[in-house]
C-alpha positions in Angstrom: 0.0 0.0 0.0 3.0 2.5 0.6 4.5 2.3 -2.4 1.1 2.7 -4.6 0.8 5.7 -2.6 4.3 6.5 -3.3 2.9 7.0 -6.9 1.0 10.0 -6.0 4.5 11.7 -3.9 5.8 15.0 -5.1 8.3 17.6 -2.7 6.9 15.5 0.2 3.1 16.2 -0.2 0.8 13.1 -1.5 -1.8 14.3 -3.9 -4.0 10.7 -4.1 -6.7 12.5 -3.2 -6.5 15.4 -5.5 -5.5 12.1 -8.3 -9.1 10.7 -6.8 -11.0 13.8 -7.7 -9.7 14.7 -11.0 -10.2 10.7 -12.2 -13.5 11.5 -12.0 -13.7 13.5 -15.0 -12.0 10.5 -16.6 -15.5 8.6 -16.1 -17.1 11.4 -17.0 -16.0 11.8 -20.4 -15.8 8.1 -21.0 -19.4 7.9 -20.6 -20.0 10.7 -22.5 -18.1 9.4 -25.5 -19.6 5.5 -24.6 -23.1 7.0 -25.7 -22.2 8.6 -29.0 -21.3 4.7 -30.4 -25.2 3.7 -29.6 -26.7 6.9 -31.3 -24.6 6.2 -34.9 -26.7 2.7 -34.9 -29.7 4.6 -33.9 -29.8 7.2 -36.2 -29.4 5.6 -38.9 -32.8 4.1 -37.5 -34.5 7.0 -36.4 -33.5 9.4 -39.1 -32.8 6.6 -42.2 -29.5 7.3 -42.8 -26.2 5.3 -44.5 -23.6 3.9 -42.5 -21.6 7.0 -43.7 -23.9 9.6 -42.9 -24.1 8.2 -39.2 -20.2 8.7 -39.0 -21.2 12.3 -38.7 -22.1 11.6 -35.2 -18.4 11.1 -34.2 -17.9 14.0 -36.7 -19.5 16.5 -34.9 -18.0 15.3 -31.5 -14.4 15.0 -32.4 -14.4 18.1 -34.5 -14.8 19.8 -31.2 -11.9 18.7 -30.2 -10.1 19.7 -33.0 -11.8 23.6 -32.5 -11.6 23.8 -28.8 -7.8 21.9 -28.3 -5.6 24.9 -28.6 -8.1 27.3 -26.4 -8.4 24.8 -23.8 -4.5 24.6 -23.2 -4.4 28.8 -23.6 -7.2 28.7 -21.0 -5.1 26.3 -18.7 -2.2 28.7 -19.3 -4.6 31.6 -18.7 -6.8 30.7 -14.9 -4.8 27.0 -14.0 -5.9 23.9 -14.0 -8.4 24.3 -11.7 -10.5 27.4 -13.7 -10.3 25.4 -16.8 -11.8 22.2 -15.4 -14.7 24.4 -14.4 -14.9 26.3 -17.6 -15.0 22.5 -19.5 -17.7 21.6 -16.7 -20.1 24.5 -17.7 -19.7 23.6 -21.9 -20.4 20.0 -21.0 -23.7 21.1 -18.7 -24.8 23.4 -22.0 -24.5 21.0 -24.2 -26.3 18.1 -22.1 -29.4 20.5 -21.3 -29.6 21.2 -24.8 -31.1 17.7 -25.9 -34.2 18.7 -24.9 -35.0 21.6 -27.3 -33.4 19.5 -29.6 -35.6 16.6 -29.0 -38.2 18.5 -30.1 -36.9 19.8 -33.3 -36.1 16.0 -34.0 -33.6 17.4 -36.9 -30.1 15.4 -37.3 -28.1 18.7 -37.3 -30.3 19.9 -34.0 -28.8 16.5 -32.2 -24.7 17.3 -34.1 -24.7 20.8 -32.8 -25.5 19.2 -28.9 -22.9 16.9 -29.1 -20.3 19.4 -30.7 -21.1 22.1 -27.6 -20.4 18.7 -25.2 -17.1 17.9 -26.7 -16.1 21.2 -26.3 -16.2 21.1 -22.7 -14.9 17.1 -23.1 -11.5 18.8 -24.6 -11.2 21.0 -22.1 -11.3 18.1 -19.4 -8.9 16.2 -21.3 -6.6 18.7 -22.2 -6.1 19.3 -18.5 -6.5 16.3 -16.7 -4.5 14.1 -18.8 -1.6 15.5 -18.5 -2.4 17.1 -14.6 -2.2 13.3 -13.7 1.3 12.5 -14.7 2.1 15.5 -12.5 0.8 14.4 -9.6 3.6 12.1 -8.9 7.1 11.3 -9.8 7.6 11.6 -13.7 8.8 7.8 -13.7 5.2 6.5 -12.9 3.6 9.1 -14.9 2.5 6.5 -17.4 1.1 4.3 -15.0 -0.6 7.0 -13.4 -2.6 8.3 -16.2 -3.3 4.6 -17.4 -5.2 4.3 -13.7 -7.2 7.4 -14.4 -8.4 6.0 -17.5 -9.8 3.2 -16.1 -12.1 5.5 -15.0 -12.4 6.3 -18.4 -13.1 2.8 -19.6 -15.7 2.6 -17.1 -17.8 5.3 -17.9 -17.5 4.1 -21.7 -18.9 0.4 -20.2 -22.1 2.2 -18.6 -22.9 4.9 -21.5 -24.0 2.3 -24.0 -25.7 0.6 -21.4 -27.8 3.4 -20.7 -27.9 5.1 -24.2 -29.5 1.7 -25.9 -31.6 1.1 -22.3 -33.8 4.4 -23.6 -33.3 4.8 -28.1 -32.7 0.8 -29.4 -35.4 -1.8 -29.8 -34.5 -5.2 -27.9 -37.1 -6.8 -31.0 -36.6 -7.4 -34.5 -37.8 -4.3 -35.1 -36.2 -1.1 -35.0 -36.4 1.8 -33.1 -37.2 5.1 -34.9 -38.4 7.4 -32.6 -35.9 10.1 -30.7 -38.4 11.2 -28.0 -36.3 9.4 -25.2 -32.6 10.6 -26.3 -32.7 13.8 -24.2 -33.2 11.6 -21.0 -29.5 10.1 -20.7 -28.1 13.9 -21.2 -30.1 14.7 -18.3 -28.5 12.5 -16.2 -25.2 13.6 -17.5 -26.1 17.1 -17.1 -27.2 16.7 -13.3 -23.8 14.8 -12.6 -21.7 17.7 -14.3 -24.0 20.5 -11.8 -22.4 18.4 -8.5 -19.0 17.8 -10.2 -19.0 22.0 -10.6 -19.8 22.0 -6.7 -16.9 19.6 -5.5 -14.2 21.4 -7.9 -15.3 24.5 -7.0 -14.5 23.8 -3.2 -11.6 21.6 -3.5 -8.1 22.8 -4.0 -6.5 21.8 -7.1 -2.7 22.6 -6.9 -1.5 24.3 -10.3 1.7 21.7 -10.5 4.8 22.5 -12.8 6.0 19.6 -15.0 9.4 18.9 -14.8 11.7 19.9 -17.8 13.8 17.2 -18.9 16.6 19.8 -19.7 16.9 19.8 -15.7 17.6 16.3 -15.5 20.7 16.4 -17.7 23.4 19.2 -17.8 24.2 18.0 -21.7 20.6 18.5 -22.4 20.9 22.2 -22.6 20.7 22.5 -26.3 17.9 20.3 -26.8 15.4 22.0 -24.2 15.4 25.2 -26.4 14.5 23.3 -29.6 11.2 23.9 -31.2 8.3 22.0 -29.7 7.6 20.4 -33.4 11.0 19.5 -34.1 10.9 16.9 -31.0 10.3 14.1 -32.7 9.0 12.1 -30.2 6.1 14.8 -29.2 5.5 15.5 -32.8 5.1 11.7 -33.8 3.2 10.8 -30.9 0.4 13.9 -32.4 0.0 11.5 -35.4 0.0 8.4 -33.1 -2.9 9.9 -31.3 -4.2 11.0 -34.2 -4.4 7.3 -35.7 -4.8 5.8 -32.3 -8.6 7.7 -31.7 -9.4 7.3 -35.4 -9.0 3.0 -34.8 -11.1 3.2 -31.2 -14.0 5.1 -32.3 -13.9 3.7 -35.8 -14.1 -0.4 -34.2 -16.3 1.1 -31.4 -18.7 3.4 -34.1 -19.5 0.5 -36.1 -18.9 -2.3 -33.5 -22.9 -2.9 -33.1 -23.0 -3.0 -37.0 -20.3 -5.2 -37.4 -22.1 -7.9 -34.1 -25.9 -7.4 -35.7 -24.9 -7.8 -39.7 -26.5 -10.7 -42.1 -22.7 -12.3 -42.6 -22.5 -12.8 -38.8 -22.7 -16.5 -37.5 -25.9 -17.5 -35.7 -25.9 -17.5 -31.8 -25.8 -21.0 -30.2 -29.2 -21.0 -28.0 -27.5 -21.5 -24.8 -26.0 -17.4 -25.7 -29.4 -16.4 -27.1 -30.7 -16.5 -23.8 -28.2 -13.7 -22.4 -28.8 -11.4 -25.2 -32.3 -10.0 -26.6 -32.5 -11.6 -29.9 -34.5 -11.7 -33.5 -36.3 -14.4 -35.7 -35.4 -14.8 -39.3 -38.6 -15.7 -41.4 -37.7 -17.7 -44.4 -40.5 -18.3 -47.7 -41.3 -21.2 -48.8 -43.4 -21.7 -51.8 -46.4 -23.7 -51.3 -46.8 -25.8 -54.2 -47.6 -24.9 -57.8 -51.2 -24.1 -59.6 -53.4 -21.9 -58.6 -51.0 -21.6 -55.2 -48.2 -20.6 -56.7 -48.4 -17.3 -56.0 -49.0 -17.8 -51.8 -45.9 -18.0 -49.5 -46.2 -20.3 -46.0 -44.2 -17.8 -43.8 -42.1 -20.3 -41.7 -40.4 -18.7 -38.3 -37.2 -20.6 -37.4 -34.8 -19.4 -34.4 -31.9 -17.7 -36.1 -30.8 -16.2 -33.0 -29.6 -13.3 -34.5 -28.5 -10.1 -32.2 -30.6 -7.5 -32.2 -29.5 -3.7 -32.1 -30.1 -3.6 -28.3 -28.4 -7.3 -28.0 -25.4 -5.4 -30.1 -25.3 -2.7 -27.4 -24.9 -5.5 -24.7 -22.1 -6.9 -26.7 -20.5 -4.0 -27.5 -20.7 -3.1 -23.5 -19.5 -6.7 -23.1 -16.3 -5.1 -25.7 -15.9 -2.5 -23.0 -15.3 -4.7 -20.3 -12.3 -6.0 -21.8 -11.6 -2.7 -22.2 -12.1 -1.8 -18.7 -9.9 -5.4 -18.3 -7.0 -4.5 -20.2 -7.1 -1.0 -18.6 -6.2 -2.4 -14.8 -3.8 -5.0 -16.2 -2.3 -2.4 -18.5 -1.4 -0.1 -15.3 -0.1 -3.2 -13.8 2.4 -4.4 -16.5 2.8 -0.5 -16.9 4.5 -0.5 -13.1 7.1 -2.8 -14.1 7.8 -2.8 -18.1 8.4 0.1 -20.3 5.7 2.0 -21.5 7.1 1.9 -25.4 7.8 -1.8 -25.0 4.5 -1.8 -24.0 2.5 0.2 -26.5 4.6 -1.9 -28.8 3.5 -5.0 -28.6 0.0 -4.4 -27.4 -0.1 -2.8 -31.3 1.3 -5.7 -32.9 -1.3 -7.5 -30.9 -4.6 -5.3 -32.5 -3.1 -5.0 -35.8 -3.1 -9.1 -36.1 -6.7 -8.9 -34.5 -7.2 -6.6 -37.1 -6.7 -8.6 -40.0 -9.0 -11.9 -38.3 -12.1 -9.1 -38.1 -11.3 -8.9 -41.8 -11.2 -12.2 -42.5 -14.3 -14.0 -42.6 -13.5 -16.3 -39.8 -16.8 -16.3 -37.9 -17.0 -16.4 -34.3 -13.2 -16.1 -34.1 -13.6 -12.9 -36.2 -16.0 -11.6 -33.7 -13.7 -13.0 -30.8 -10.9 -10.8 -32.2 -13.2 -7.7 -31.9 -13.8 -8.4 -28.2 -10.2 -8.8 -28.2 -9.3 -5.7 -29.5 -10.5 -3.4 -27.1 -8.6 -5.3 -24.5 -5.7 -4.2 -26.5 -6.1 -0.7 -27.1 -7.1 -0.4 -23.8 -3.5 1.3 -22.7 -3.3 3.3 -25.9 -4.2 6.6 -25.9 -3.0 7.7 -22.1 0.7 5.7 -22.9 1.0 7.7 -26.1 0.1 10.8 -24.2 2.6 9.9 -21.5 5.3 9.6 -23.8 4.6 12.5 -26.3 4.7 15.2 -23.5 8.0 13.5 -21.6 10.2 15.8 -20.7 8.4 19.0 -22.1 8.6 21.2 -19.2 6.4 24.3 -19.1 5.3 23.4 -22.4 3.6 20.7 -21.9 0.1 22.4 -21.6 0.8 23.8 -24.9 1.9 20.1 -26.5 -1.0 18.5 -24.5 -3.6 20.8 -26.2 -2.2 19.7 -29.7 -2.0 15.7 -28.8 -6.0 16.6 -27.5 -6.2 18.0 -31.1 -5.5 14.8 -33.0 -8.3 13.1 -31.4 -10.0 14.9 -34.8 -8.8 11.6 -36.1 -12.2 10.0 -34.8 -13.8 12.9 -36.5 -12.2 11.9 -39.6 -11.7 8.7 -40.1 -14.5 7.0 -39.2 -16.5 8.5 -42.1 -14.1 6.6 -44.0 -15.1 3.7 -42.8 -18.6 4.0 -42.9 -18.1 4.9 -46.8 -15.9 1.5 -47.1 -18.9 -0.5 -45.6 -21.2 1.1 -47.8 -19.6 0.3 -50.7 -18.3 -3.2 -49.7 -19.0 -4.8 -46.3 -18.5 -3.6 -43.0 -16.3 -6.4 -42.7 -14.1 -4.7 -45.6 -14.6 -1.3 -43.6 -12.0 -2.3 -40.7 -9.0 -2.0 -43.0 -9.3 1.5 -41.7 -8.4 0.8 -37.9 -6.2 -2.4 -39.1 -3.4 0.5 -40.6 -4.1 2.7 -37.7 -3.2 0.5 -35.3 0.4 -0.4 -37.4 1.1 2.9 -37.1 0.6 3.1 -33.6 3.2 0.0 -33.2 5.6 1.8 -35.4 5.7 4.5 -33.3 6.5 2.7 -29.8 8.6 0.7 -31.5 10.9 3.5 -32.7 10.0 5.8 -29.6 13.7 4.4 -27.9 15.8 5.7 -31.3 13.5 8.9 -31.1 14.2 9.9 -27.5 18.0 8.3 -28.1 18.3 10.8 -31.2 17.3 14.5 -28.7 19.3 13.4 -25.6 22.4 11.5 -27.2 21.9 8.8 -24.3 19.5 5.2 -24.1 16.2 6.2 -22.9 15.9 5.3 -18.4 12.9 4.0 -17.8 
C-alpha cells in the first residue's frame, strides 16, 4: 500500500486524493463518449441514414476537439488547471441540457450541434486532466498514473452504452425510430456535471509545474530550447494519437454494425438466452397451380442479435476494455511504457486482420479482443509524447488533444468502405491505424536516443 501511494508523492506532499477527484472526470468523459457509439446505430434508424452519414455523429464530437484543443491549453495557461476544469464543466452542462430543445426539433443537425457544444467542454477536461495526472507524482510512474485514471475512463464508456441503448434501441426485431427518449441520458449527465461543478469549485486543485527534462541532464541544454515540433518524439506521438482515436472510435462506431450484420454467424441457443434476440422468417413456396403465388411464412430461431443485444455486446467489448485498462497499469509498473505500446499494437493489428477475415465467431472474438488491447493506448501515447516537455507541456498536451479529430475523420471513412463493400471490408481503416501506432512505440527508444544522445531510463 505504501508504495502505490508512493505513486502520487511529489516535494513530500501526497496528492491521491486530488488524483481521486480529478479521475472522475476520466469517467465522465468516457461515458460521455460510450453514448455517441449507440446513437450512430440509432440514427441511422430514427432518421434513415447510410452507415456513412451516421459517422457524422463522431464527426460532430471530435471536431470539437479539433476547434476547442488549442483554447483549452491557452485557457489552462490563462486561470490553471483548476478554472479550466470548471470552464469545461459548464460547456459539458450546456451541451447536455440542450437535448431537450433539440428533442423537439427532431432534426439530425439539431442532435450534431449538442454533441459538438459537449465535446467542447470534453476537450477542455482532457486537455487538462491528462496530462495534470502525470504530475501528480514522480515523472517515472507518470504512465502508470494516467493509465489508472483512464480506467475511469473505460468505465464510464462500459455504462454509457448501457444506458444510451436502455432508452433509443429496440430489444425486437424491429427497429427503433423514434428520438423522444434521447434527451433523458443527457439529463442525467447534465445533473452529474451541476455536482461535479460543486466539488471542484471547493476543492483545491494545486497548479503543478511539469518537470523539464533539460533539468535532468546538464548536456541537455541544447535540446530544451528546440522547437516544440521539431521533438520528434512529441511530434510523432500527435500522429499516433491521431491514428490511435481514429481505430477506437472507428471499431467502437460501427462495432454494433459489425455484431448485428446478415454475414455474422448465428448464436448458439445456450448465448441467445443472455442477449435479446430476432427471428429470421424464411418463404417457402407452397406448391404450384393456382397456389403458386401464396408463400407459407415459416419462423425458425436464427438467433440473431438484435440492435439492443449489439449494445450488450458492444458493452460486453468494454469490459475488456475496462480489463486491459487495470492489467495495463499493472504491467505499466514494471515494463516500459514503449515496450508496452509496442506490442499491445502488434497485438490489435493481427486482430485486425482476423475481423477482416471471414472467420466467424473467431472474427467476432478478435473484436472483443481488440478493445482489451487498445485499452492502454491513448494515455501511454500521451505519457510519452509530453516526456520531458517542461512548461510546455500544456501547450503540447492541447495539440495531442487536437489529433483526437482523427475520430472525426476517419470514421466517415469507414462507414463509406462498408457502404460500398461490407462492414467487414470497412475495418481496414483501424487495421493500418493500429500499425502505425506499433511503429511508433517501436521507434520511440531511437527517437528519444536521437534528442538526448543517451538510451532512454525508464
Amino acid at each position: 500500500m505504501k508504495s502505490f501511494l508512493e505513486m502520487f508523492r511529489v516535494n513530500g506532499r501526497n496528492y491521491a486524493l486530488t488524483f481521486a477527484l480529478v479521475s472522475t472526470l476520466f469517467f465522465l468523459w468516457g461515458f460521455c463518449n460510450g453514448m455517441i457509439d449507440v446513437l450512430n446505430k440509432h440514427f441511422q434508424n430514427s432518421l434513415h441514414i447510410s452507415k456513412a452519414a451516421s459517422g457524422f455523429v463522431q464527426f460532430a464530437n471530435f471536431i470539437g476537439y479539433f476547434v476547442m484543443a488549442i483554447p483549452s491549453g491557452l485557457l489552462a495557461q490563462r486561470f490553471g488547471y483548476k478554472g479550466g476544469i470548471l470552464i469545461g464543466l459548464v460547456l459539458i452542462a450546456t451541451g447536455a441540457f440542450f437535448f431537450i430543445p433539440a428533442t423537439w426539433i427532431g432534426t439530425y443537425a439539431a442532435f450534431l450541434t449538442c454533441l459538438f457544444i459537449l465535446a467542447t467542454g470534453l476537450t477542455v477536461l482532457e486537455t487538462i486532466a491528462n496530462p495534470y495526472t502525470t504530475m501528480l507524482g514522480p515523472p517515472i510512474s507518470g504512465a502508470a498514473r494516467i493509465n489508472l485514471a483512464q480506467t475511469c475512463n473505460a468505465l464510464g464508456t462500459f455504462f454509457g452504452p448501457l444506458v444510451a441503448g436502455t432508452f433509443v434501441l429496440s430489444s425486437t426485431g424491429e427497429a427503433n425510430t423514434s428520438n423522444s427518449t434521447l434527451f433523458i441520458p443527457y439529463l442525467f449527465i447534465a445533473a452529474l456535471v451541476v455536482v461535479l461543478i460543486v466539488l471542484f469549485w471547493k476543492a483545491e486543485i494545486p497548479d503543478l509545474q511539469g518537470e523539464d527534462d533539460s533539468n535532468l541532464d546538464a548536456g541537455a541544454v541544447a535540446k530544451s530550447s528546440k522547437p516544440l515540433l521539431s521533438r520528434w518524439h512529441f511530434t510523432l506521438a500527435v500522429g499516433a494519437q491521431f491514428f490511435y482515436v481514429a481505430a477506437q472510435i472507428g471499431v467502437w462506431g460501427f462495432f454494433i454494425n459489425y455484431v448485428t450484420s446478415p454475414d455474422m454467424p448465428n448464436l448458439p441457443e445456450w448465448l441467445a438466452k443472455f442477449l435479446p434476440t430476432g427471428w429470421t422468417y424464411f418463404g417457402f413456396p407452397k406448391g404450384g397451380g393456382a397456389d403458386s403465388q401464396h408463400h407459407l411464412a415459416i419462423v425458425l430461431p436464427a438467433w440473431h442479435i438484435t440492435d439492443l443485444g449489439g449494445s450488450k455486446a458492444f458493452a460486453g467489448g468494454i469490459l475488456c476494455f475496462l480489463a486491459g485498462r487495470f492489467i495495463g497499469s499493472m504491467i505499466l509498473r514494471v515494463c516500459s511504457a514503449h515496450l508496452t505500446l509496442a506490442v499491445f499494437g502488434l497485438i490489435n493489428t493481427i486482430m485486425m486482420v482476423l475481423v477482416v477475415l471471414p472467420l466467424g465467431w473467431i472474427s467476432v472474438a478478435a473484436l472483443f479482443l481488440s478493445c482489451f488491447f487498445m485499452s492502454i493506448m491513448y494515455p501511454t501515447i500521451f505519457a510519452l509524447g509530453i516526456r520531458g516537455l517542461g512548461a510546455r507541456t500544456k501547450f503540447a498536451s492541447s495539440l495531442i488533444v487536437m489529433a483526437i479529430v482523427g475520430g472525426a475523420i476517419m470514421p466517415y471513412l469507414m462507414g463509406k468502405i462498408a457502404d460500398l463493400y461490407s462492414m467487414r471490408i470497412g475495418f481496414t481503416m483501424p487495421l493500418f491505424c493500429f500499425a502505425y501506432v506499433m511503429v511508433y512505440a517501436a521507434i520511440w527508444p531511437a527517437l528519444e536516443r536521437l534528442e538526448t544522445g543517451h538510451d532512454v531510463v525508464d
